[in-house]
C-alpha distance (Angstrom), angle and dihedral (degrees) to the residues before:
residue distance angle dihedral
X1 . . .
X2 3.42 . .
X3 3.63 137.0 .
X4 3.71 127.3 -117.2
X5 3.95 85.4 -121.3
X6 3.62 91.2 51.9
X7 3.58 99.6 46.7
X8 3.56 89.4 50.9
X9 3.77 90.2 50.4
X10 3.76 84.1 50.5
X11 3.96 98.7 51.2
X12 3.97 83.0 48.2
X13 3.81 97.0 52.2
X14 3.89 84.2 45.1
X15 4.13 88.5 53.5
X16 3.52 89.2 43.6
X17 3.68 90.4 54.4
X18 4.14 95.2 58.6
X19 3.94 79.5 55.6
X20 3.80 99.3 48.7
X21 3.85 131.1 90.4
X22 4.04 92.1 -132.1
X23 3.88 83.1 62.2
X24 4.20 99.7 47.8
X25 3.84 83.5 38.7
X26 4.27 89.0 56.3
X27 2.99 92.7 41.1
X28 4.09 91.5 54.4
X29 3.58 98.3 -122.2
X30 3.90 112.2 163.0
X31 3.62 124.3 -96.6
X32 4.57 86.5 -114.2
X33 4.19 82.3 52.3
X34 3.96 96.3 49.3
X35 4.34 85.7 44.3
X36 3.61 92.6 49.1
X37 3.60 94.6 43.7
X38 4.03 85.1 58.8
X39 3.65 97.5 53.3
X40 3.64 87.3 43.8
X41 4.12 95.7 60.0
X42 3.71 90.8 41.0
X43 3.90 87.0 67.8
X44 3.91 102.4 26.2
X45 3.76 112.9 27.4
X46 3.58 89.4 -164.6
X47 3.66 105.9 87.8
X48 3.43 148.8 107.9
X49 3.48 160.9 175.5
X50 4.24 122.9 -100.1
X51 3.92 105.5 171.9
X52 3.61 103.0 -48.9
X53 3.97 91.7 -26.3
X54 3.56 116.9 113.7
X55 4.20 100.3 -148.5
X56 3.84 112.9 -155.3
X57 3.95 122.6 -153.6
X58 4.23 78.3 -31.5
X59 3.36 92.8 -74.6
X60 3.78 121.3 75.4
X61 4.08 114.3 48.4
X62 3.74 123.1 -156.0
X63 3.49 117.4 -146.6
X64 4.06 129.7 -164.3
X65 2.58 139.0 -71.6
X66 4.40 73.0 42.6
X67 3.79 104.7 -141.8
X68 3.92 126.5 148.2
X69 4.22 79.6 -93.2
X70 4.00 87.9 58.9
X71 3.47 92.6 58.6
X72 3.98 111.0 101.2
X73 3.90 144.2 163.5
X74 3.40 135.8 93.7
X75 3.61 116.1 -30.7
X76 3.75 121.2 -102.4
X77 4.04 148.2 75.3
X78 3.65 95.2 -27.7
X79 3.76 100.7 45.3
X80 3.83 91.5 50.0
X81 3.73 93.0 46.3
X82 4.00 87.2 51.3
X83 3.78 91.8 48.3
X84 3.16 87.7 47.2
X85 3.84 92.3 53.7
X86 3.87 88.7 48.2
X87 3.60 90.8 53.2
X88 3.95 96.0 54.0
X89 3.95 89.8 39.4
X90 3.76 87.1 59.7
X91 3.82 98.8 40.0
X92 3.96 87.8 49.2
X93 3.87 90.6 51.4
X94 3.76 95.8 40.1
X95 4.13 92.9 51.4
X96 4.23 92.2 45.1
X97 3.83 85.6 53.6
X98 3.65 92.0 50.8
X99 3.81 86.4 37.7
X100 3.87 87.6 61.7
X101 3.84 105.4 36.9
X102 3.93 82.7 57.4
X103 4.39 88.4 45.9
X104 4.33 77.3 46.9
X105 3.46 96.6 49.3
X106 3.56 97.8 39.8
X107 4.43 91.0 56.5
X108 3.74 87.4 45.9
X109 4.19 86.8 59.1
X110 3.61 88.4 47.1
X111 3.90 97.6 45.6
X112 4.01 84.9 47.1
X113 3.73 96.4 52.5
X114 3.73 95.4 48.4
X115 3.32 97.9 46.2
């Protein structure tokens, strides 16, 4: 059997696991959940996967598709600051795409001018 240090060890590699990117990717959560789960645990530790939920601090669940809208719990400090979070995460990812369709579409001038 087991000893109590390895069954800790175990129940800690399990916890771990709800954090990890193997786990969201098992569990088939999309490539916008598994990013906003990252910027989520660089500013609140405590979070974690449950299925394709991303649970925050235990009390605020995000849903997919996991837009401001997905974001429920009881109302108060820490679901604003998570929507809040959401909001930025989105913004961020929303300006670096436009960002590199306009890096895209300024190469594709250049390649058709020197050709």
């Amino acid at each position: 059997s087991l000893s109590p240090f390895q069954l800790a060890n175990k129940a800690r590699t399990e916890k771990e696991e709800k954090l990890s990117q193997a786990y969201a990717i098992s569990a088939g959560v999309s490539l916008e959940g598994q990013q906003l789960f990252q910027t989520i645990h660089k500013t609140i530790k405590d979070c974690k996967w449950q299925e394709k939920n991303i649970v925050v601090m235990e009390e605020v669940v995000i849903a997919p598709p996991y837009q401001v809208e997905n974001c429920k719990g009881k109302e108060g400090s820490a679901l604003s600051h998570v929507r809040k979070i959401v909001e930025k995460h989105f913004r961020d990812v929303e300006s670096q795409k436009v960002m590199q369709r306009s890096q895209a579409q300024q190469t594709q001038k250049e390649t058709s001018l020197s050709s």
